[in-house]
C-alpha positions as CSV (number, residue, x, y, z in Angstrom):
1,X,-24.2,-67.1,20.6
2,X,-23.8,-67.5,24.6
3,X,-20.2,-68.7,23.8
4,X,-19.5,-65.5,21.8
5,X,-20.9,-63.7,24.6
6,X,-18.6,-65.0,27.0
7,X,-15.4,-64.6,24.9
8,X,-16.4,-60.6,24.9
9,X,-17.1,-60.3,28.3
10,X,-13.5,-60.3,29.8
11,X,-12.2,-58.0,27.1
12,X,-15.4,-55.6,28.3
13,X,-14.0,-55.6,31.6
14,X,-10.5,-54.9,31.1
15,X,-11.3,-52.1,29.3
16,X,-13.1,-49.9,32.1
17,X,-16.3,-52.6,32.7
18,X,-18.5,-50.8,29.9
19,X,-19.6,-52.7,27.0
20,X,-19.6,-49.7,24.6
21,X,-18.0,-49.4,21.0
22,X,-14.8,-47.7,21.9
23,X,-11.2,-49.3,21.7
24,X,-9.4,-50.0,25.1
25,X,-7.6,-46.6,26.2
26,X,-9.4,-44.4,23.6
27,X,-10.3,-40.9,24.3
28,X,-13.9,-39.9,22.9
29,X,-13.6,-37.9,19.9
30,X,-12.9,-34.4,20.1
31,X,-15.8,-31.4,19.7
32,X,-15.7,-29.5,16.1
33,X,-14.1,-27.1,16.2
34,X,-16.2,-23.7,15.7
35,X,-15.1,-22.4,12.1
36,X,-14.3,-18.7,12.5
37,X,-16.3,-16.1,11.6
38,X,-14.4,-14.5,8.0
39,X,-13.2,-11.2,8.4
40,X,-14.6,-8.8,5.4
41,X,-13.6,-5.4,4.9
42,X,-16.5,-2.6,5.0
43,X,-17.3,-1.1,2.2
44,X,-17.5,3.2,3.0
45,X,-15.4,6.0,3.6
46,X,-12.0,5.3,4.5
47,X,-8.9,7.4,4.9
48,X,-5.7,5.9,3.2
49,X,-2.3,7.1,4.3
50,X,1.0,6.2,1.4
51,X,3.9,6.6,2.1
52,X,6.8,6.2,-0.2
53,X,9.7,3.7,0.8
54,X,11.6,3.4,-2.4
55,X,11.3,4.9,-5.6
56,X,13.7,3.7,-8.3
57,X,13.6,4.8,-12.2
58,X,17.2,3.9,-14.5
59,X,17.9,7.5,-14.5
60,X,17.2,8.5,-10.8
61,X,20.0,10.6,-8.8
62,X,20.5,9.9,-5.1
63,X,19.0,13.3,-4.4
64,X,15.8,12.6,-6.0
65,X,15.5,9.4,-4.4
66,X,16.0,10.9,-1.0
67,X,13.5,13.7,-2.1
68,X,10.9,10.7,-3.2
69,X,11.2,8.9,0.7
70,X,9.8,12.2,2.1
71,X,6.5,11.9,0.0
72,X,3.7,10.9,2.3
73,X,-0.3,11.4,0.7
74,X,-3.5,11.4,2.2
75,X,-6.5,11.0,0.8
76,X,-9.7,9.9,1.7
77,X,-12.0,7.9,-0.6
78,X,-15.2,5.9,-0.9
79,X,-14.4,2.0,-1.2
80,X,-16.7,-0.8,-2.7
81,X,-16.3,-4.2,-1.6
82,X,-16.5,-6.7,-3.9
83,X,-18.5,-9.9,-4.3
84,X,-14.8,-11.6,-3.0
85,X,-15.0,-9.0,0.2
86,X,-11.9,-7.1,-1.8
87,X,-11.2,-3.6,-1.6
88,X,-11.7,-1.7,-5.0
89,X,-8.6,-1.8,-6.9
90,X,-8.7,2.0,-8.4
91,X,-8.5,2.9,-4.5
92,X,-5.6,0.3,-3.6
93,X,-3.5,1.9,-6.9
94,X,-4.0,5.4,-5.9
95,X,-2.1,7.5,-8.1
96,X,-0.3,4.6,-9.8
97,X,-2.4,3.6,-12.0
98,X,-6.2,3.7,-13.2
99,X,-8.2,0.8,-14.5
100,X,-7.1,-1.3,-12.1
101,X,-8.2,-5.4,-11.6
102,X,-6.9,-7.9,-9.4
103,X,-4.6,-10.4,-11.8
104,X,-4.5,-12.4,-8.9
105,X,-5.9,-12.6,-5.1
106,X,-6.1,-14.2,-1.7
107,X,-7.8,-12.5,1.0
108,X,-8.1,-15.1,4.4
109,X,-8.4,-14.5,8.1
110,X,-7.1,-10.9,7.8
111,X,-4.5,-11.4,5.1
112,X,-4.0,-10.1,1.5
113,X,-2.2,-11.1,-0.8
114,X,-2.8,-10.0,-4.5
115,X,-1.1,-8.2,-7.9
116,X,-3.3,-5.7,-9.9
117,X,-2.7,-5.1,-13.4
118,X,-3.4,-1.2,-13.8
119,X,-3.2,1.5,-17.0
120,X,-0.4,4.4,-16.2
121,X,0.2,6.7,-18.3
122,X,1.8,5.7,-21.4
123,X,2.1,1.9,-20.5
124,X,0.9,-0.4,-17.4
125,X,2.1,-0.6,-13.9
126,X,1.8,-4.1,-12.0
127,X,1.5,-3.8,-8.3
128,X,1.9,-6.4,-5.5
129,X,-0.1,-5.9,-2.3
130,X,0.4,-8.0,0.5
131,X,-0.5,-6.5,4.5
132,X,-3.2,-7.5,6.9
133,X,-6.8,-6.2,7.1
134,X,-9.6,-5.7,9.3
135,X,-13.2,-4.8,8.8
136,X,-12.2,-1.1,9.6
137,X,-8.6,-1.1,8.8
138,X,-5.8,-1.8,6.8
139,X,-1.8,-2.0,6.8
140,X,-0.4,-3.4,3.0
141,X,3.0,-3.2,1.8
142,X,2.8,-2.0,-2.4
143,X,5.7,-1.9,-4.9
144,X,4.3,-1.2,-8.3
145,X,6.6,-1.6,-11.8
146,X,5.2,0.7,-14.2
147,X,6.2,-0.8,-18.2
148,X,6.5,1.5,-21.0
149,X,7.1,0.1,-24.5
150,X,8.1,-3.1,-22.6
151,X,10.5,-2.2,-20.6
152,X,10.6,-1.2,-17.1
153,X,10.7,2.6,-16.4
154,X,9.7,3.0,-12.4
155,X,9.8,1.3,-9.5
156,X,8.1,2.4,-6.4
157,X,7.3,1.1,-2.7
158,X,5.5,2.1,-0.4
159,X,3.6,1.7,2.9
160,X,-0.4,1.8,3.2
161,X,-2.1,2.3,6.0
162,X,-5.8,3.3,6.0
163,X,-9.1,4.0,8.4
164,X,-12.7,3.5,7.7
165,X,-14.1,6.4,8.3
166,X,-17.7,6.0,7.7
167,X,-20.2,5.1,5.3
168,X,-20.1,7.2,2.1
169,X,-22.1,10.6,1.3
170,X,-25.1,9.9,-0.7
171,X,-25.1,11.3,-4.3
172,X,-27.6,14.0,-4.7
């Protein structure tokens, strides 16, 4: 045992005289980092702002088109949250469709990324959001397809921007 004692000691020393664990030259393990905090949106009343950045159908003239980039709606809402901290799909769709649920999602640090499958009309639209989020606000980029019979009749972008207003009016 003492010779085993001995044949440690030197290495001890070389390595900064302590007799601790740690390998020669090692820094001590870094501190956890703290996890962030999620960011969820609030459910309430919010204030959503569309405006329309391309609008294609396989009969559209230029001057319809033109006349579709100057449509800009307003219109404010009450929002649920789901159980996922996502926004109610009927109030992401707006106008473009009704029935809406989220085909697929991601919503991390601030980020969305999803594609709701929706009733419209006659047939189904398919939108794609993707933007950024906060607790209070939102900026998302939409282009929806609406389908009729199986085949692809509109096309439409656009830009959404929206406010939390509040928290909703009760009901009665």
């Amino acid at each position: 045992m003492r010779k085993t004692w001995r044949a440690a000691l030197p290495l001890a020393l070389m390595c900064g005289g302590t007799l601790g664990l740690s390998a020669c030259g090692s820094e001590p393990a870094p501190a956890p980092e703290a996890e962030e905090a999620p960011i969820l949106m609030r459910a309430g009343q919010w204030t959503l702002t569309r405006k329309t950045t391309g609008y294609n159908t396989p009969t559209v003239t230029p001057a319809q088109y033109q006349e579709a980039l100057k449509e800009v709606g307003e219109e404010k809402l009450c929002i649920a949250i789901d159980k996922d901290g996502l926004p109610d799909a009927d109030g992401i769709a707006g106008k473009e469709g009704t029935a809406c649920s989220y085909k697929d999602k991601m919503a991390r640090k601030g980020r969305l990324i999803a594609t709701l499958n929706c009733k419209a009309g006659a047939g189904t639209s398919e939108i794609t959001v993707e933007g950024n989020y906060t607790a209070d606000s939102l900026t998302l980029g939409t282009t929806m397809t609406k389908t009729e019979g199986g085949k692809p009749v509109l096309r439409t972008t656009h830009d959404l921007t929206g406010t939390r207003t509040g928290d909703c009016a009760k009901a009665g």
